[in-house]
VODRENGU-971356 format. One line per field, with one value per residue (C-alpha): residue number from 1; residue in one letter; chain; x, y, z. Coordinates in pm, 1 decimal. Layout:
% residues N
n <- [NUM/...]
res <- [a/...]
chain <- [A/...]
u <- [X/...]
v <- [Y/...]
w <- [Z/...]
***
This chain:
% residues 336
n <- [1/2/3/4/5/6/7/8/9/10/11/12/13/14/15/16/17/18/19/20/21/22/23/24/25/26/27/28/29/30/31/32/33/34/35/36/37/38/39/40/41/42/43/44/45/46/47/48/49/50/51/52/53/54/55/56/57/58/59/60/61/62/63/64/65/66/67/68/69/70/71/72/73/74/75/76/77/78/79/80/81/82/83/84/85/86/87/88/89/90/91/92/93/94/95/96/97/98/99/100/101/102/103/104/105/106/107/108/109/110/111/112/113/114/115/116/117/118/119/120/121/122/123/124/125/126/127/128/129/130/131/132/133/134/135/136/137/138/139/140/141/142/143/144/145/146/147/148/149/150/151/152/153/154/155/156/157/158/159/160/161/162/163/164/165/166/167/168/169/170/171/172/173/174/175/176/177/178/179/180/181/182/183/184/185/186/187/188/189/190/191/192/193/194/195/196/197/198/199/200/201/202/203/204/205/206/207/208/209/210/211/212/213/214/215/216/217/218/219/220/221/222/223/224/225/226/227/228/229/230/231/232/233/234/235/236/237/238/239/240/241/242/243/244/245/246/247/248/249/250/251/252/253/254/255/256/257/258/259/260/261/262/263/264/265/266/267/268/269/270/271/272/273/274/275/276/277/278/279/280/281/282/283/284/285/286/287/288/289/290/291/292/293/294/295/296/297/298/299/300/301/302/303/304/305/306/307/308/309/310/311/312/313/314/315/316/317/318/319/320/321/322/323/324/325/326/327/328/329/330/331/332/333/334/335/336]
res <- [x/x/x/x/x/x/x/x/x/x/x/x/x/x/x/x/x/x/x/x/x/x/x/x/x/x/x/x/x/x/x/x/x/x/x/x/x/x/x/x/x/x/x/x/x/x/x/x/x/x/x/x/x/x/x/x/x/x/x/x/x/x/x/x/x/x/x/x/x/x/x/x/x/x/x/x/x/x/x/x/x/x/x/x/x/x/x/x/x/x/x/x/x/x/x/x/x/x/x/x/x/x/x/x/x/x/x/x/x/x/x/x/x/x/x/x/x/x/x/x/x/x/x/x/x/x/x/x/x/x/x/x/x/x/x/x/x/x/x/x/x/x/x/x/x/x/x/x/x/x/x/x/x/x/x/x/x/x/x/x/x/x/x/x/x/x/x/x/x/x/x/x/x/x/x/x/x/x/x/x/x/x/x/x/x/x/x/x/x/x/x/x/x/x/x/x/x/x/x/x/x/x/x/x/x/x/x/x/x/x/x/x/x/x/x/x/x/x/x/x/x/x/x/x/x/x/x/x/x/x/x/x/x/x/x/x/x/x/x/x/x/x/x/x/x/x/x/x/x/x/x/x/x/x/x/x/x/x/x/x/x/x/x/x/x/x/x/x/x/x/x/x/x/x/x/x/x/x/x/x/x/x/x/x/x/x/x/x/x/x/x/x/x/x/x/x/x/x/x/x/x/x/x/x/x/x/x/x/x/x/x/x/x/x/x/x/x/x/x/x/x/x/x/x/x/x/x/x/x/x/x/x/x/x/x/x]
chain <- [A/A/A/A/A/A/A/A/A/A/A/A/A/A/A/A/A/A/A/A/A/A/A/A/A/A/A/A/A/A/A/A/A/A/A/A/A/A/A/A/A/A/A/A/A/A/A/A/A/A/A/A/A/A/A/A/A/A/A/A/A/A/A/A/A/A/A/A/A/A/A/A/A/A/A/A/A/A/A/A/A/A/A/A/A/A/A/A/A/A/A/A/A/A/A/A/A/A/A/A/A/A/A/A/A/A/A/A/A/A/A/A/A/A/A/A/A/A/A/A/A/A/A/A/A/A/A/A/A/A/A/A/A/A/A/A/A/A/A/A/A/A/A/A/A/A/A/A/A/A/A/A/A/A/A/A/A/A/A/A/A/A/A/A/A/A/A/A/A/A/A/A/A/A/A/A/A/A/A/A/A/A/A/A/A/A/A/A/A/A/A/A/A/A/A/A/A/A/A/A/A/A/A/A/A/A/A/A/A/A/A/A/A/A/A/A/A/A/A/A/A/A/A/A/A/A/A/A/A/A/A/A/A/A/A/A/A/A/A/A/A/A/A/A/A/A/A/A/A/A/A/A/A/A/A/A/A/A/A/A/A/A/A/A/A/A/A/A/A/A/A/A/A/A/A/A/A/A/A/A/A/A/A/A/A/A/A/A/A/A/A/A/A/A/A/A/A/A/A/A/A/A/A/A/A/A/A/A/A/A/A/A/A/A/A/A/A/A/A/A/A/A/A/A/A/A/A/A/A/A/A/A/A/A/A/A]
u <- [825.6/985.5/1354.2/1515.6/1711.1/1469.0/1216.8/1176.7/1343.8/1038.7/1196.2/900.3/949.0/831.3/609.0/573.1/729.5/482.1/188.7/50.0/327.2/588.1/269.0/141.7/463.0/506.4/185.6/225.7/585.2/466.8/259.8/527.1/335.6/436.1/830.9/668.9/605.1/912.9/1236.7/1060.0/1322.4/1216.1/1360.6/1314.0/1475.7/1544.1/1487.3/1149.9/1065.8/1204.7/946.7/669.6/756.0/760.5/416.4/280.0/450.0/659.9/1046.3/1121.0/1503.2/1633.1/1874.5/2042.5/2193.0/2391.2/2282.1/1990.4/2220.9/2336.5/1971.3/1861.5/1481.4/1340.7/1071.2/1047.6/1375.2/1352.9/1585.9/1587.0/1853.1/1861.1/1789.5/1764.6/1823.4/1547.5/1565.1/1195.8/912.0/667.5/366.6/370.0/431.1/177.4/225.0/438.2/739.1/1031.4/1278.5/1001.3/897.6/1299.5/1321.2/1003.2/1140.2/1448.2/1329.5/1119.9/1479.0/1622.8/1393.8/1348.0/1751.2/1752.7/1432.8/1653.3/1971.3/1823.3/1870.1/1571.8/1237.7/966.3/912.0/596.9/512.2/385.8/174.5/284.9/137.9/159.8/182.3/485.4/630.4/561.4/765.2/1066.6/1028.2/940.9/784.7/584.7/204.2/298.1/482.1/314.5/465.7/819.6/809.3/744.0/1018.6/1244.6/1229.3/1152.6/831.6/583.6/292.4/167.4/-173.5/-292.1/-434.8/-638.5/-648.6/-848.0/-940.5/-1251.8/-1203.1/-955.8/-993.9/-740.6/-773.1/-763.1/-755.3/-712.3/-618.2/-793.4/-1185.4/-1510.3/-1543.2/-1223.6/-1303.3/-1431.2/-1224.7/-894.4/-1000.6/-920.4/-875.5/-569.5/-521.1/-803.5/-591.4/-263.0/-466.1/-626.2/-312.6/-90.2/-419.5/-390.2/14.7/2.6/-265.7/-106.1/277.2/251.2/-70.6/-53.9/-395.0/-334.0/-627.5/-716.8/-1138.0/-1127.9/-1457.0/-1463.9/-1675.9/-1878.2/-1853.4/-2223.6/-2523.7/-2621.6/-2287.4/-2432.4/-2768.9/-2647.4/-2553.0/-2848.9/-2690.2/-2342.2/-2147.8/-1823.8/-1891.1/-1902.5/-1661.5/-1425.4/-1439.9/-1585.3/-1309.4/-1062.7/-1248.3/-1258.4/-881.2/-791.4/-1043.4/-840.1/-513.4/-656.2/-761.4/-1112.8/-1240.0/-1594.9/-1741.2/-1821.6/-2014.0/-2277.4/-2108.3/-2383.8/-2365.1/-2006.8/-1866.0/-2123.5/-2003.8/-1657.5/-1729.0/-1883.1/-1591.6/-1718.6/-1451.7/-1061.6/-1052.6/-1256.1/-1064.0/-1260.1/-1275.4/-1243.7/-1091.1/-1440.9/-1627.2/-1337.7/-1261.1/-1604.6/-1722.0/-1367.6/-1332.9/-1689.8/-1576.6/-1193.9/-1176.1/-951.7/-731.7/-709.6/-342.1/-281.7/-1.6/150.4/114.9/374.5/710.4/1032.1/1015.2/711.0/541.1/235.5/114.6/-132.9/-475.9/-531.6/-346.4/-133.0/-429.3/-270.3/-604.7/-543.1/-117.8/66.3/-210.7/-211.6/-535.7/-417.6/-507.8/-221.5/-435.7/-351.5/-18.9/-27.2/-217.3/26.5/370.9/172.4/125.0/447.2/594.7/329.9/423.7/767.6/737.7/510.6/704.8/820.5]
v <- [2526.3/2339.1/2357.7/2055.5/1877.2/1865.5/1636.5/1236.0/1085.7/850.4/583.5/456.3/106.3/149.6/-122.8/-373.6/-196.7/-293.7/-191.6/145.2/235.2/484.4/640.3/719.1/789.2/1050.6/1223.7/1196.1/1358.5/1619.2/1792.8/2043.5/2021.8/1662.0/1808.1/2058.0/1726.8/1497.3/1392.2/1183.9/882.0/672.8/288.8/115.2/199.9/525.3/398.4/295.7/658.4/799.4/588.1/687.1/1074.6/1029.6/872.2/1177.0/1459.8/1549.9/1695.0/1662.5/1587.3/1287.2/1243.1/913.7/827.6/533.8/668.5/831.1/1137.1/1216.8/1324.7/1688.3/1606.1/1953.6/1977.5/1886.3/1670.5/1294.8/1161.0/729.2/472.0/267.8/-87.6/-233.9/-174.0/-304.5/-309.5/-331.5/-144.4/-115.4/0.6/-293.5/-599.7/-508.5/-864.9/-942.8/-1178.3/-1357.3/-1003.9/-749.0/-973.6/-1015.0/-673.3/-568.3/-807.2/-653.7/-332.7/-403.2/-599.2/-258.6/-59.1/-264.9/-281.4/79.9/167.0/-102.7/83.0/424.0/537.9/631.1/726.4/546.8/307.7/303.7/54.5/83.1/-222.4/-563.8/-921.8/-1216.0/-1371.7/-1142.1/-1293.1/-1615.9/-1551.0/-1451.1/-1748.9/-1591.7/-1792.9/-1509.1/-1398.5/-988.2/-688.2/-791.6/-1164.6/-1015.0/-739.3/-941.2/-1237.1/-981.7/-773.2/-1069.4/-961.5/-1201.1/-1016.4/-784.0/-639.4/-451.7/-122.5/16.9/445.1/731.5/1071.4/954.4/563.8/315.1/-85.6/-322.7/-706.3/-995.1/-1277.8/-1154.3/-1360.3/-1691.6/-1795.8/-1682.5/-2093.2/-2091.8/-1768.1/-1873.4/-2193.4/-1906.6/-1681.2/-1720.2/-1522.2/-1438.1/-1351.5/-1135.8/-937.7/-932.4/-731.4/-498.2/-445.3/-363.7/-103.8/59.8/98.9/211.8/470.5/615.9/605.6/635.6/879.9/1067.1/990.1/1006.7/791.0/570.9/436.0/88.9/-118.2/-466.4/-597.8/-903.4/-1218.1/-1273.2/-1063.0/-871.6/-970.0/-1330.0/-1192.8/-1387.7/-1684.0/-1722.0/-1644.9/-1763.5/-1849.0/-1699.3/-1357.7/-1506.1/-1746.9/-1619.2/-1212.4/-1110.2/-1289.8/-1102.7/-785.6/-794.3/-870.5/-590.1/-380.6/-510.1/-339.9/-0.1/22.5/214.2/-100.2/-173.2/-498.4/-688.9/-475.1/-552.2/-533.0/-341.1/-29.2/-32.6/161.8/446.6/467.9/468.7/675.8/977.2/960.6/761.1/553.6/556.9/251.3/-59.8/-474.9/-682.6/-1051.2/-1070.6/-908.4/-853.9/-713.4/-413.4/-336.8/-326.4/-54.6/110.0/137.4/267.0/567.1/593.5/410.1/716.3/772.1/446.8/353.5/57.0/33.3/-263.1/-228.8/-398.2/-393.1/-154.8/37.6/238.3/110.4/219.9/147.0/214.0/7.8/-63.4/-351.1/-319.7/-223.4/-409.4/-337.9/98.9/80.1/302.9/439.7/757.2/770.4/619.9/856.0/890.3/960.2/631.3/642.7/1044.0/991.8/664.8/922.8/1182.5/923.2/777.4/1104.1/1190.7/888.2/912.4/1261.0/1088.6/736.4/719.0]
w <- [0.4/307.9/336.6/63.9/367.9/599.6/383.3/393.5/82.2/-70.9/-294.9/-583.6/-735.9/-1118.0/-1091.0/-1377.5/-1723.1/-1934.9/-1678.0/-1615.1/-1290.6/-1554.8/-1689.9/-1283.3/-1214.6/-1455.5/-1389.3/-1002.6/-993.5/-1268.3/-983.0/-806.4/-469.2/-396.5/-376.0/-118.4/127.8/23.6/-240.1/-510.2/-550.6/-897.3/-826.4/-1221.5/-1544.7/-1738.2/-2069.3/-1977.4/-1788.7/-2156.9/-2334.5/-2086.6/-2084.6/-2509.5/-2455.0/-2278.5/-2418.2/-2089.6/-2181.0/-1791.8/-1794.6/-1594.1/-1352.5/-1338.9/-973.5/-800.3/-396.1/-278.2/-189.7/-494.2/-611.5/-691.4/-600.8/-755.7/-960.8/-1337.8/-1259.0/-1244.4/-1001.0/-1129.8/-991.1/-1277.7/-1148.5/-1477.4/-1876.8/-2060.1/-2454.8/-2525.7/-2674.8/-2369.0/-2580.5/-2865.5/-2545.2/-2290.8/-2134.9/-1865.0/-1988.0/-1732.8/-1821.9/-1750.8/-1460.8/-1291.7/-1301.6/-1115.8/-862.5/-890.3/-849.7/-494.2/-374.1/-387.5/-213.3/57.6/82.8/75.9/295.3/541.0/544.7/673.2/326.6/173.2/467.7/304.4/12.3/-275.8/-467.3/-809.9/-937.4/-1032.0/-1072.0/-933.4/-1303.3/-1337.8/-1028.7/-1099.5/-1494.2/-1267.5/-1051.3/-687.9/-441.3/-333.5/-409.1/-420.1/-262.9/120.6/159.7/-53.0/211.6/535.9/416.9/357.4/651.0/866.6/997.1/1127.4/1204.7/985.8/815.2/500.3/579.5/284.8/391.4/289.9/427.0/492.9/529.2/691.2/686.2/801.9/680.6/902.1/654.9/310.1/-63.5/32.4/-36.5/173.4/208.6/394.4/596.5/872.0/927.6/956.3/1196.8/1539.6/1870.3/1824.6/1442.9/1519.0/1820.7/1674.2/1408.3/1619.8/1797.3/1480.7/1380.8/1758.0/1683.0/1398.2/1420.2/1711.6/1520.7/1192.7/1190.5/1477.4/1598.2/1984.0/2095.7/1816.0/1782.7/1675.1/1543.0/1463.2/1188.3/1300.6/1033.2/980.8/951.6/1205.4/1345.8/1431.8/1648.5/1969.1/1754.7/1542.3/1214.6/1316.8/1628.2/1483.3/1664.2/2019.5/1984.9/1791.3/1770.5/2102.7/2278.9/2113.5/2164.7/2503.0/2521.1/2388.0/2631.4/2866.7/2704.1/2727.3/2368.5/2258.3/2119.6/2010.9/1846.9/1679.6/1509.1/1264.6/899.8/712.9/921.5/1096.1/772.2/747.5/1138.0/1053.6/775.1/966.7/1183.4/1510.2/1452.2/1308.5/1169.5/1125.1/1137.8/914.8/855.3/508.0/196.7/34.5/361.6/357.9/39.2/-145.2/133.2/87.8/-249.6/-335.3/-146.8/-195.6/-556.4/-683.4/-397.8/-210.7/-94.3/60.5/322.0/546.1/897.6/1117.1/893.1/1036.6/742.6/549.2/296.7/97.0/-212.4/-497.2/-444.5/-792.3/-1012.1/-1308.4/-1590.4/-1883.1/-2070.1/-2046.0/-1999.9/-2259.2/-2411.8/-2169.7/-2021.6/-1621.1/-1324.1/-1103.3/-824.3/-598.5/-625.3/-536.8/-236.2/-148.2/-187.3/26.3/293.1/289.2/365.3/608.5/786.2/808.4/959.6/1224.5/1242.4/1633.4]
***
């Protein structure tokens, strides 16, 4: 095991209480070789960790701290800054409500504060809703918007991240209708720069292979299918040739991922949520994380949502959020 000092403290936001994040979180930080790659800090509420480690039969003891420096982070200890003190019975609500809601909120607020300050190396974000949000009266969709307001970042991008697999989003939450109407030149290259960056920074891949996914099939066929790809992508393709970067594109959609895939390329910028994530998550369903390029701090996340229908009844795999801690730290090691 590496040296205590010399690993990244990774604060965890519980997520929404009465969603499946305490169960993950349990089951992630009960495998000793994630304290080999960082300091496991839970951001949430002990009383809901004690109803979660009830639920699955785990006596690890908890360790209740006001500073990231006062935690013990060894294995089989829980180190939790108790961000809120919820009197509720997780497993009979299962419904988000305006308390279980503020304190999600509350519990992001803080770990962007503390991921801010220098005093925790990366932040993970267990699952929420934007129902949840909307009970506690944010103004915000989810964690992405929260984060960028609150760190005052203006261009960022959601990275979805396997071993094998890596997709970056250029528009994301809106409808295919309005697709094509949102992408332009430069949304398109401020997103292949932030992938570029970011591959080189935060993953230590020294000369980073880009594709770009073309809108339509076939990636338009020289405008018969769609005039998007030489109006709108190529443009920006060829920009960023001119910045040095290993570019190639647009590509067509339906065989850019097996590409990407068998490693010709390190990442592939698509148009739309659907065009990434349905190739991505056939392949990385398990152990998808999803992390925010562009922000000054690190943040990665499950890919999955808040599973209302399976939460305290056990059965959640903890995989995601594994793989999202295990990145986290990975990136903060790399982070230059």
């Amino acid at each position: 095991m590496k040296h205590s000092h010399t690993l990244p403290v990774i604060g965890i936001t519980m997520g929404d209480p009465v969603g499946i994040g305490p169960e993950i979180l349990i089951k992630a930080l009960n495998n000793s070789k994630l304290y080999d790659v960082c300091k496991p800090l839970i951001i949430g509420d002990s009383s809901i960790i004690k109803q979660a480690l009830k639920l699955l039969a785990v006596r690890n003891p908890i360790n209740i701290i006001n500073d990231p420096e006062q935690g013990k982070y060894v294995f089989n200890t829980l180190d939790i800054m108790d961000i809120s003190i919820l009197n509720l019975d997780c497993s009979n609500l299962l419904i988000p409500t305006v308390e279980t809601g503020t304190a999600m909120q509350d519990y992001i607020n803080k770990g962007i504060d503390l991921a801010m300050n220098n005093r925790i190396s990366g932040l993970v974000t267990c699952p929420i809703t934007k129902t949840a949000l909307k009970l506690a009266g944010s103004q915000f969709h989810g964690h992405t918007e929260m984060l960028a307001h609150r760190t005052n970042t203006q261009e960022y991008a959601m990275m979805l991240a396997g071993k094998k697999l890596k997709v970056v989003l250029v528009t994301i939450h809106i409808p295919i209708s309005q697709v094509s109407a949102s992408l332009t030149t430069e949304n398109i290259i401020e997103k292949i720069r932030l992938t570029h960056f970011s591959l080189k920074n935060r993953f230590n891949i020294k000369a980073p292979k880009i594709a770009v996914a073309g809108l339509n099939p076939h990636s338009g066929e020289a405008s018969m299918f769609g005039h998007e790809e030489e109006d709108i992508i190529a443009p920006a393709v060829r920009l960023a040739k001119k910045e040095g970067l290993d570019i190639h594109g647009p590509l067509p959609p339906d065989t850019v991922f097996f590409q990407a895939v068998n490693a010709k390329y390190d990442a592939v910028v698509c148009m739309y949520h659907d065009q990434g994530l349905i190739p991505f998550k056939l392949i990385h369903f398990k152990d998808g994380v999803n992390t925010t390029l562009g922000l000054p701090i690190i943040r990665t996340s499950v890919d999955h949502g808040t599973a209302y229908d399976i939460a305290w009844h056990g059965i959640a795999d903890p995989s995601s959020l594994t793989e999202a801690i295990k990145m986290a730290a990975f990136q903060a090691r790399n982070i230059k």
